[in-house]
DRENDO-1510 file (C-alpha; in Angstrom, 1 decimal, always signed):
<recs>
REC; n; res; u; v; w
REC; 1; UNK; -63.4; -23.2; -186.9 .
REC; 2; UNK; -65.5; -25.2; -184.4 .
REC; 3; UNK; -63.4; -26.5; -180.9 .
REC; 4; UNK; -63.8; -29.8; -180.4 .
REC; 5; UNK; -62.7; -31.2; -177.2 .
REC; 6; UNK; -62.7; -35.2; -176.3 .
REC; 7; UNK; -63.4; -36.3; -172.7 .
REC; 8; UNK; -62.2; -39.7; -171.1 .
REC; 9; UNK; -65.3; -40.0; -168.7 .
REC; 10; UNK; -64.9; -42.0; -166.1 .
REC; 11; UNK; -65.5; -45.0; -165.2 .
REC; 12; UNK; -65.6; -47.5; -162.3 .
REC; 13; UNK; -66.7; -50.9; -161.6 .
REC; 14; UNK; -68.9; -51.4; -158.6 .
REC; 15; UNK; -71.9; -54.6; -157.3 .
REC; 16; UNK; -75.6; -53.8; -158.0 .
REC; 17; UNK; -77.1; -52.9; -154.1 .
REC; 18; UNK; -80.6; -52.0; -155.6 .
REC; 19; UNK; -83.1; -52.0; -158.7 .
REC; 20; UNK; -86.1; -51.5; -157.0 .
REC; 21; UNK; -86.5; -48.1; -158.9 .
REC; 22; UNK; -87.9; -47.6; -162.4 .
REC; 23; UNK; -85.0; -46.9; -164.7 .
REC; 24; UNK; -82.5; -47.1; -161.9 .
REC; 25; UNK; -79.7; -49.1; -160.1 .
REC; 26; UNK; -78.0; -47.9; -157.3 .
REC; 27; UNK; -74.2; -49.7; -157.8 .
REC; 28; UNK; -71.8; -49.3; -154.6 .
REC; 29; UNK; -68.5; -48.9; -155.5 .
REC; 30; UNK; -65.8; -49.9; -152.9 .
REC; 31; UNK; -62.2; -48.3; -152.8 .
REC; 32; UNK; -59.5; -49.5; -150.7 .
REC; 33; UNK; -57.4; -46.9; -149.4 .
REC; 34; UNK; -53.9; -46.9; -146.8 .
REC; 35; UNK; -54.0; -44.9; -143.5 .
REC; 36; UNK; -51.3; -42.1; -143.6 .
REC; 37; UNK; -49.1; -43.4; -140.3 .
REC; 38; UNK; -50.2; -47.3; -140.3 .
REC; 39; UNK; -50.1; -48.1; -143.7 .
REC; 40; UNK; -53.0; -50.4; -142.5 .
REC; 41; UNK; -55.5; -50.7; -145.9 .
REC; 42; UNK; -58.8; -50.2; -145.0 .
REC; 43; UNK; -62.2; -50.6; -147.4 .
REC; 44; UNK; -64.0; -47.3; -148.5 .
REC; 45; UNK; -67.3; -48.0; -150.2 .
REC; 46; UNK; -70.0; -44.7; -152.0 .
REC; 47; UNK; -73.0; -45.8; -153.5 .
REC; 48; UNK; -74.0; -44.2; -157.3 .
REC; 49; UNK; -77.6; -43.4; -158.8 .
REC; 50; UNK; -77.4; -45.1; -162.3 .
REC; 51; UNK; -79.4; -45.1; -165.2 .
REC; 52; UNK; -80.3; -48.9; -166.6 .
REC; 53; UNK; -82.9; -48.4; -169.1 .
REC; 54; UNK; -82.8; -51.4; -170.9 .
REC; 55; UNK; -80.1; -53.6; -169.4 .
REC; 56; UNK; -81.8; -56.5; -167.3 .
REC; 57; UNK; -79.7; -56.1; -163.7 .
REC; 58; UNK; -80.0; -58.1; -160.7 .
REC; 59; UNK; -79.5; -57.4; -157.1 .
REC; 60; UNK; -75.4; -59.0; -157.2 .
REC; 61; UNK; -74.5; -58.4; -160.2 .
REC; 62; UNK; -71.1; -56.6; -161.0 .
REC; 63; UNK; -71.6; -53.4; -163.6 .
REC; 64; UNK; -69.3; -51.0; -165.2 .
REC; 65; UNK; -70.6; -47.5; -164.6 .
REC; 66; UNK; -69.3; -43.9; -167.0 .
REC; 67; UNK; -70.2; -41.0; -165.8 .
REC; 68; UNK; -72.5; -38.5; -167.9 .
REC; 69; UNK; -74.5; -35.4; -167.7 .
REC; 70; UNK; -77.1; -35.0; -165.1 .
REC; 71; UNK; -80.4; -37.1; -166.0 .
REC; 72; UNK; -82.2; -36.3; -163.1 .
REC; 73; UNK; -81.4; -34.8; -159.3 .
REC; 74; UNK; -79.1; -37.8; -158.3 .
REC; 75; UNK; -78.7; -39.4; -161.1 .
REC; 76; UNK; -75.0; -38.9; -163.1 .
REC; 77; UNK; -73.8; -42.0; -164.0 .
REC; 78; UNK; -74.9; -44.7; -166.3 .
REC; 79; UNK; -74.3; -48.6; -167.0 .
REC; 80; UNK; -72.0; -48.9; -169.7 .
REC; 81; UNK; -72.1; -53.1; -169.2 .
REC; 82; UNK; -72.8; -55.6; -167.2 .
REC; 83; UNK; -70.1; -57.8; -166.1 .
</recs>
């Protein structure tokens, strides 16, 4: 009998920084996190190779990103949709 295994990949929505690549969109995705003793909140922000073959994306836009095996060097994530 075959093991089959079903993983939740994840995902996370992030703003289109960059198309100027063929194929690719670099999407920054901003986190806000709370310092240990000030509890003051504070923006985090990591920016994510994408594959976009096929979806027309604009510098602005807001996209939905999954992540996926590795397509090239950088590149492990992939626009699911375009918000």
């Amino acid at each position: 009998m075959e093991k089959t295994t079903i993983q939740n990949k994840r995902r996370l929505d992030g703003k289109v920084v960059s198309t100027s690549m063929q194929n690719t969109a670099v999407v920054r995705v901003d986190r806000v996190n709370v310092h240990p003793r000030y509890k003051k909140r504070y923006t985090t922000s990591k920016k994510y190779a994408c594959e976009c073959k096929g979806i027309g994306l604009k510098v602005g836009d807001n996209a939905t990103i999954e992540e996926t095996r590795p397509i090239s060097k950088t590149k492990r994530w992939r626009i699911v949709e375009n918000i």
